[in-house]
C-alpha positions as a printed NumPy array, in Angstrom:
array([[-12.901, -10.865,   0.917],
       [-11.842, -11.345,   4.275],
       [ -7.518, -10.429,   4.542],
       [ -7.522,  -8.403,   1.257],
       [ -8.357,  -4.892,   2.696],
       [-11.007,  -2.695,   3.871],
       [-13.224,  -0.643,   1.607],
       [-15.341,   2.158,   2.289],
       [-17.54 ,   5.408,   0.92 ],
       [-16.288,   9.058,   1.236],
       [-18.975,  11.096,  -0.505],
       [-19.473,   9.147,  -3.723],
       [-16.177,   7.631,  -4.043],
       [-15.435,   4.088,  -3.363],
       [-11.942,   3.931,  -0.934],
       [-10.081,   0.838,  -0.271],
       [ -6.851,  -0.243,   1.019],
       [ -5.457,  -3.749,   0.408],
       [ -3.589,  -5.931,  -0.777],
       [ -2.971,  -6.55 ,  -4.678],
       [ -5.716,  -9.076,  -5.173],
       [ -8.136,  -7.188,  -4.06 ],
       [ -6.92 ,  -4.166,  -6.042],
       [ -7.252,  -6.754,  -9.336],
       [-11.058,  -8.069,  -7.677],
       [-11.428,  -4.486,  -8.125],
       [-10.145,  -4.076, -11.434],
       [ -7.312,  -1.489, -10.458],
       [ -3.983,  -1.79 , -12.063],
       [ -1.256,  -2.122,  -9.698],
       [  1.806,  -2.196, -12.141],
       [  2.827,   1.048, -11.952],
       [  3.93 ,   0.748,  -8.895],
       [  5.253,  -3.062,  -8.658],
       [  9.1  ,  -1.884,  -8.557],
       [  8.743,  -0.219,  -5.623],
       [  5.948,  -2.92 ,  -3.769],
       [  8.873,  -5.184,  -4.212],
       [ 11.698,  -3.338,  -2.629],
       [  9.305,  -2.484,   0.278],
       [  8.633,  -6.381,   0.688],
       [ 12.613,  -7.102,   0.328],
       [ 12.91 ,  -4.77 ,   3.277],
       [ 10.073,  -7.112,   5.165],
       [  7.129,  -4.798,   5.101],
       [  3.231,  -5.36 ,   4.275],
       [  2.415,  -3.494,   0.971],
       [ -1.17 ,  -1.827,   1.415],
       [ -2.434,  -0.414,  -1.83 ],
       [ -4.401,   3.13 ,  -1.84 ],
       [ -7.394,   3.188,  -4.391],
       [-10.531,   5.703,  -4.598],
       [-12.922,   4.903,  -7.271],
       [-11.229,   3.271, -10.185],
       [ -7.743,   4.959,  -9.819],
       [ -4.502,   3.6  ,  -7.554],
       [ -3.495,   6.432,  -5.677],
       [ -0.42 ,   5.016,  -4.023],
       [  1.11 ,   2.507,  -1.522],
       [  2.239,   2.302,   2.067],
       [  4.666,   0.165,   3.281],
       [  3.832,  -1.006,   7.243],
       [  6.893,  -2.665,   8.978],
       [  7.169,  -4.181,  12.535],
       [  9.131,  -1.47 ,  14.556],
       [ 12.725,  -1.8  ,  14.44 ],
       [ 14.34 ,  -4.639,  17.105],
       [ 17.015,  -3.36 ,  19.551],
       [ 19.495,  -4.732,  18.037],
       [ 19.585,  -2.991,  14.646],
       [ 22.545,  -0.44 ,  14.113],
       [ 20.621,   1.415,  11.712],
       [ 17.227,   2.816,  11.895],
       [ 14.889,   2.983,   8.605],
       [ 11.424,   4.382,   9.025],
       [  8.278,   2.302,   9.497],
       [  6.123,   3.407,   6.601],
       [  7.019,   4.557,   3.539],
       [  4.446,   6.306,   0.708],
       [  4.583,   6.08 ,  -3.053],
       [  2.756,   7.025,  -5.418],
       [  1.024,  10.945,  -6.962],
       [ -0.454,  11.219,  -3.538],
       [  2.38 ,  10.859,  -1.658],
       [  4.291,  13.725,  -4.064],
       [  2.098,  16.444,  -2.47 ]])
């Protein structure tokens, strides 16, 4: 569906990243990692979900890059997830 994600083969694995309805059009659970998809979107960033095949490997967080005026830098993307641990 068009601005849910992008999906894709690698070898016989089905990749996508999205958002979480496209995860759930998938039939991926994404509520293992809601906690932290919510503090990412508190902090203004766009939560992309990580799938291959039927399992959620993780999330990225994409921000806008940080404005002049901000005293304190925070990065632009973060990573959760078991992929991320490696």
């Amino acid at each position: 569906m068009t601005g849910e994600g992008v999906q894709g083969r690698v070898g016989d694995h089905i990749v996508a990243l999205g958002n979480a309805r496209m995860m759930g059009r998938m039939q991926v659970n994404v509520v293992s990692l809601d906690a932290e998809a919510d503090r990412l979107r508190r902090e203004g960033a766009t939560v992309v979900y990580v799938m291959r095949g039927d399992k959620l490997l993780g999330l990225i967080g994409v921000a806008d890059p940080i404005p002049s005026s901000r005293t304190r830098p925070r990065p632009w993307t973060r990573c959760a997830g078991p992929a991320c641990e490696s």
